[in-house]
C-alpha positions in Angstrom: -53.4 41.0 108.1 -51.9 42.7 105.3 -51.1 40.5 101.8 -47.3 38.8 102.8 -45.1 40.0 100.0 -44.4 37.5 97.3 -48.3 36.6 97.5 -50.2 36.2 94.3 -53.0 39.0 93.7 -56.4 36.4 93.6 -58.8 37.7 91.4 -62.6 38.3 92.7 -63.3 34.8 91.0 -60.9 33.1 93.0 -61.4 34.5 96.1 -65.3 33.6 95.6 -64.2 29.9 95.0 -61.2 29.7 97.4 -64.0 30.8 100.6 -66.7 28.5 99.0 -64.4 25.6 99.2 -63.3 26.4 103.0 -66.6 27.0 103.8 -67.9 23.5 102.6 -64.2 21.9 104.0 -64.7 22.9 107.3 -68.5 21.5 107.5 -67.7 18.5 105.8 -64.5 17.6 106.1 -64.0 15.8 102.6 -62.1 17.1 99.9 -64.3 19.4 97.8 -64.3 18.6 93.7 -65.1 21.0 90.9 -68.8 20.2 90.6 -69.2 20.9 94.0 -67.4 23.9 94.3 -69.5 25.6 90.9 -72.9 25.0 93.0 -71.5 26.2 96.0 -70.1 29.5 95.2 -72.9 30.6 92.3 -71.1 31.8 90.1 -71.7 31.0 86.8 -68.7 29.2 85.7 -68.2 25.8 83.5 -66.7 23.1 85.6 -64.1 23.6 83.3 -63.0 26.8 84.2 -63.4 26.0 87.9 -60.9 23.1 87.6 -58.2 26.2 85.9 -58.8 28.4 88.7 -58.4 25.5 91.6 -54.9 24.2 89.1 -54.1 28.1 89.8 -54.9 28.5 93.6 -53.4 24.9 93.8 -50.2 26.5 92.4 -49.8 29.3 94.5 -50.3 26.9 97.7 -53.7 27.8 98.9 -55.3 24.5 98.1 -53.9 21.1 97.8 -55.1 17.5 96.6 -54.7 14.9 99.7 -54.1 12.1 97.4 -55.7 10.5 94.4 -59.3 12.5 95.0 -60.2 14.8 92.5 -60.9 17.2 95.5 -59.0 19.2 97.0 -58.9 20.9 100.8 -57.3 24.7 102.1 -53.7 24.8 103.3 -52.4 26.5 105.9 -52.0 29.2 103.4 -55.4 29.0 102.0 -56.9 29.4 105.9 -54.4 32.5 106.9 -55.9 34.3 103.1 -59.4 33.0 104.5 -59.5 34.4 108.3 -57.2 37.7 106.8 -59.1 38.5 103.7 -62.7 36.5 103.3 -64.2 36.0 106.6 -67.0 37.5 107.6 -67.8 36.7 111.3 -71.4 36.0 112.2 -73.0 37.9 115.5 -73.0 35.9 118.8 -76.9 34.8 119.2 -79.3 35.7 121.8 -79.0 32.6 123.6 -75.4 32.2 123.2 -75.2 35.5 125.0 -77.4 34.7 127.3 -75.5 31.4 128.1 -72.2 33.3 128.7 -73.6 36.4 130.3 -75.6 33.6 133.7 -72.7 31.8 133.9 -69.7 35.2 133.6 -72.0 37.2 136.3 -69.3 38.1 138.8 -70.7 35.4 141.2 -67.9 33.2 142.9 -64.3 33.2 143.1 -61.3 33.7 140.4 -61.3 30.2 139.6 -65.1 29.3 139.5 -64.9 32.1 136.5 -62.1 30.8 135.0 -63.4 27.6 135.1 -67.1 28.6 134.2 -65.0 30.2 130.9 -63.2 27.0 130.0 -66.2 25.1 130.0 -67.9 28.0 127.8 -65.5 27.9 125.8 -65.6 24.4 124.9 -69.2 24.0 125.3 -69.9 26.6 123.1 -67.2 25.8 120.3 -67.3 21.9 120.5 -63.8 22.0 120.9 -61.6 22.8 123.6 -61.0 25.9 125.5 -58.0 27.1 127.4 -58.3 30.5 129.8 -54.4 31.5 131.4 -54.7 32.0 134.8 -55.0 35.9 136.1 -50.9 37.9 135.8 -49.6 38.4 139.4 -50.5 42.0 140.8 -54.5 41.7 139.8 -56.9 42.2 142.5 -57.9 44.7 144.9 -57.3 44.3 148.5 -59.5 44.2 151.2 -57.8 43.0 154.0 -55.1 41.5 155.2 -54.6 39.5 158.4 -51.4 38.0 160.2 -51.1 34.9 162.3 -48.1 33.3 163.9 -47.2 30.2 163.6 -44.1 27.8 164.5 -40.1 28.8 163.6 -40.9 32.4 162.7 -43.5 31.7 160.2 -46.4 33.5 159.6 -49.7 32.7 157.8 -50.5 35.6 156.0 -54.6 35.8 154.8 -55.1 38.2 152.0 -58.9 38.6 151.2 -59.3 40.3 147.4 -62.0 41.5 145.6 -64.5 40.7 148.4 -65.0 37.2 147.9 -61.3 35.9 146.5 -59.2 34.5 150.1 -55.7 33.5 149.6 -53.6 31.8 152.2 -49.7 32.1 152.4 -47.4 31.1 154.9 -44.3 33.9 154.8 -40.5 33.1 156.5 -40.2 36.1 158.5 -36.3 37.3 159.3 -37.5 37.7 163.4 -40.1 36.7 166.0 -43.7 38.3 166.0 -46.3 38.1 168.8 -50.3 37.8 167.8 -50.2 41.3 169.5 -47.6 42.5 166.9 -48.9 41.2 164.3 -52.4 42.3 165.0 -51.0 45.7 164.6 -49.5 44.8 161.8 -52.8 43.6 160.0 -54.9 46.3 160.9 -52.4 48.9 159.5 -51.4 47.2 156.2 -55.5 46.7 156.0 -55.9 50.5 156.5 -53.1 51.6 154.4 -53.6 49.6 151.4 -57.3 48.2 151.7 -58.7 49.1 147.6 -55.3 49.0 146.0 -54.5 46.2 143.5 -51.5 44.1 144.6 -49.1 45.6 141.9 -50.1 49.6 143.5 -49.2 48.1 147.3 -45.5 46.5 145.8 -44.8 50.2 143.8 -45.7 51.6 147.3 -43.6 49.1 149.4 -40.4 50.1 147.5 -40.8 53.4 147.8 -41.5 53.1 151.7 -38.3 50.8 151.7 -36.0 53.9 149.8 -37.3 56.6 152.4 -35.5 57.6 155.6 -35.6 54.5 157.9 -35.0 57.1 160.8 -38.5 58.5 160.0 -40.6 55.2 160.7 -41.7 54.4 163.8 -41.7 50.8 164.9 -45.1 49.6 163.6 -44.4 50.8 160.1 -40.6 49.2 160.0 -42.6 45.7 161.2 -45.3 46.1 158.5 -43.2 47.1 155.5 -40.7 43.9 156.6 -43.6 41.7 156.4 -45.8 43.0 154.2 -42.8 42.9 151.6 -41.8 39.3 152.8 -45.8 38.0 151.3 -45.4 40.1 148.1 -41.7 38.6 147.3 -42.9 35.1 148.1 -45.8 35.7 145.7 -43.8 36.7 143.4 -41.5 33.7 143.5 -44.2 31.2 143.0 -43.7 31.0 139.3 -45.6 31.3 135.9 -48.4 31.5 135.0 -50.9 28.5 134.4 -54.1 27.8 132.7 -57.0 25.8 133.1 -58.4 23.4 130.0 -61.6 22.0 129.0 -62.9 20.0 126.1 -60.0 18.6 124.8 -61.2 15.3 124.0 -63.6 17.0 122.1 -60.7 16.9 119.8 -61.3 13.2 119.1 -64.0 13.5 117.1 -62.2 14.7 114.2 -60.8 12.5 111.5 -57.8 14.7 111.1 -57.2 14.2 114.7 -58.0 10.7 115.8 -55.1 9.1 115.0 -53.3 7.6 118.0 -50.3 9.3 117.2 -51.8 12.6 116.7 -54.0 12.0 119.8 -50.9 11.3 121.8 -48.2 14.0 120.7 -51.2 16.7 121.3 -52.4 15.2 124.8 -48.5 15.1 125.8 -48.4 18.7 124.9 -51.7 19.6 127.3 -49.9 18.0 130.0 -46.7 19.5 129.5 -47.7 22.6 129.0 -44.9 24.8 128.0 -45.5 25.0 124.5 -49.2 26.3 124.9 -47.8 28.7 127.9 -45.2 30.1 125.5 -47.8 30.6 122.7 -50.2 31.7 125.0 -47.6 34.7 126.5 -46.9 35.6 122.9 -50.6 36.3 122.3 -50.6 38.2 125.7 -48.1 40.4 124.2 -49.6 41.5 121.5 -53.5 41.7 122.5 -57.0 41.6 121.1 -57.6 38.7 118.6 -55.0 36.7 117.9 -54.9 33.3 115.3 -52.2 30.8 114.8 -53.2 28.7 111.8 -51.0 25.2 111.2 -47.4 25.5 111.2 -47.7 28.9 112.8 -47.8 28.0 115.9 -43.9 27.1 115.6 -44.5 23.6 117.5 -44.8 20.2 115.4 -48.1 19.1 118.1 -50.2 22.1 116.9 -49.6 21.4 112.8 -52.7 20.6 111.6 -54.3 22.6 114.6 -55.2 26.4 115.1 -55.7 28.6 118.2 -58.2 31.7 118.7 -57.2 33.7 121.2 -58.0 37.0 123.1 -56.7 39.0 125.8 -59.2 39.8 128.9 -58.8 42.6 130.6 -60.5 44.9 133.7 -60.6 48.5 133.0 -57.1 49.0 131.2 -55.0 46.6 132.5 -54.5 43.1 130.5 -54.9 40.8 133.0 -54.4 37.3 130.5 -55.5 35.3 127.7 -58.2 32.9 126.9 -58.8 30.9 123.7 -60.1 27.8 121.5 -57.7 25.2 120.1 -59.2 23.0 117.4 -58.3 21.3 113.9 -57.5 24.4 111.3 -60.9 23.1 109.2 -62.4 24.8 112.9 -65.9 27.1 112.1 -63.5 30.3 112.8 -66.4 32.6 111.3 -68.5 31.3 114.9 -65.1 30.9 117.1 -63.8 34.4 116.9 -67.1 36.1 118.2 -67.2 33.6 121.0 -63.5 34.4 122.0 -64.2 37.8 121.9 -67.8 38.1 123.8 -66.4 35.4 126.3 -63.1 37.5 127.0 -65.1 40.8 127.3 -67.6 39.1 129.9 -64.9 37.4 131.8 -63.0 40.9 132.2 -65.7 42.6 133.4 -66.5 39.7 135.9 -63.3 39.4 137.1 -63.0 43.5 138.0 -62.8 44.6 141.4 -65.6 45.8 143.3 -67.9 44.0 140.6 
């Protein structure tokens, strides 16, 4: 991210110091003094001198002092200049890899993986990780299959991606016998077996605008109930996402008071605000950080969120992520986002 204007210019010095003093912040946790800070960063300063360039930094709001300590910590400010300007993120290990690639192998249904890449997430991070639920329209079909029940409903069973069954049950505006619908299945299963469900809605509407004249009766039965299980769909609502880990977040100091504990665990279960924040990293893809006050929502100050957008072939299909205290090791988080949201992409595309 570019330098926000109004930003001071740090000089090499201070940038040395400033990532020295996150660095030892986020392993420790304890406000970092001047003493400290001149043996970690090796440069060969006085304490002196370090104490004016911290009284600078201090000034421009990257650091602060909590209270009386003679340490200080990063700010908000100090983290965004960090992850921006000074990090330098370390390669995902062998094992780590490894780890991701057994567990992200294509085996299983859409919400084993999404699950599996949760718990990776989490596991991997020691903090918690959050995976939004697959957009509407992903998948390829591979059959499709029509059964009547009771008061002109119909159980519609829609097999995707080989493995993935979904089960609806569809209002239709008439009667249809098994026979009918029979008919029905195997030519909606002919026409649009390999087609995601997004390619089969574009093609429904135009089949709706041609010439009803031209149709014979099969077609006019399929396209009316074919279009009644893509509508429904469609009204089911937004999307969700599955969590894991969160109580990893209880091992921080930062984060174990019981009124922190309790605004943030209200706003898991309520889930709008990590939804909204979650769709606003949809729309703007690849790696995305919120750092602090960021985030816009009072629950996440003193938190930050990782995110990335997973994809199969060139269509984004969501977003998955790590939400943990800003002090969070983001030089090992942001490869695991990344590696995790390429595997999970690739598991998740059809035919895999």
């Amino acid at each position: 991210m570019a330098r926000r204007s109004g930003d001071p210019v740090l000089s090499e010095r201070a940038q040395r110091l400033l990532k020295a003093l996150v660095h030892r912040y986020i392993r420790d946790g304890q406000p970092v003094g001047s003493r400290v800070l001149t043996r970690e960063s090796g440069l060969d300063l006085s304490p002196a001198t370090v104490r004016n360039v911290m009284a600078d930094l201090e000034e421009a709001g990257y650091i602060r002092a909590p209270h009386t300590s003679a340490g200080r910590v990063p700010t908000d400010r100090g983290y965004r200049f960090f992850v921006d300007s000074l990090l330098t993120a370390k390669p995902l290990q062998g094992p780590d890899v490894e780890r991701l690639s057994i567990r992200l192998d294509g085996e299983g249904d859409t919400e084993h993986l999404l699950d599996s890449a949760s718990n990776l997430l989490s596991g991997l991070t020691r903090l918690a990780g959050v995976v939004t639920l697959p957009k509407h329209g992903f998948g390829a079909i591979r059959h499709l299959e029509f059964l009547p029940l009771s008061e002109r409903r119909i159980l519609a069973i829609l097999v995707l991606n080989d493995h993935e069954v979904q089960n609806r049950v569809i209002h239709a505006d008439r009667d249809y016998s098994a026979a009918e619908l029979q008919q029905v299945s195997n030519y909606l299963s002919a026409e649009f077996a390999g087609k995601s469900v997004s390619e089969v809605r574009r093609a429904l509407l135009e089949a709706m605008r041609a010439d009803q004249q031209d149709m014979n009766r099969l077609m006019s039965a399929a396209i009316a109930v074919a279009r009644q299980l893509f509508e429904e769909e469609d009204a089911e609502g937004g999307e969700d996402f599955v969590l894991a880990g969160e109580t990893n977040l209880m091992t921080f100091a930062e984060l174990s008071s019981v009124d922190k504990l309790k605004e943030l665990f209200e706003a898991f279960s309520r889930k709008r605000d990590i939804l909204h924040l979650l769709d606003r990293c949809l729309a703007a893809e690849g790696i995305q950080i919120f750092i602090g006050e960021e985030s816009g929502y009072e629950a996440f100050d003193g938190m930050s969120l990782v995110t990335s957008t997973y994809r199969s072939d060139d269509e984004v299909l969501g977003v998955l992520g790590v939400i943990g205290p800003t002090r969070m090791d983001y030089d090992r988080v942001i490869p695991i986002v990344d590696v995790t949201a390429r595997l999970l992409g690739h598991a998740l595309k059809p035919g895999h």
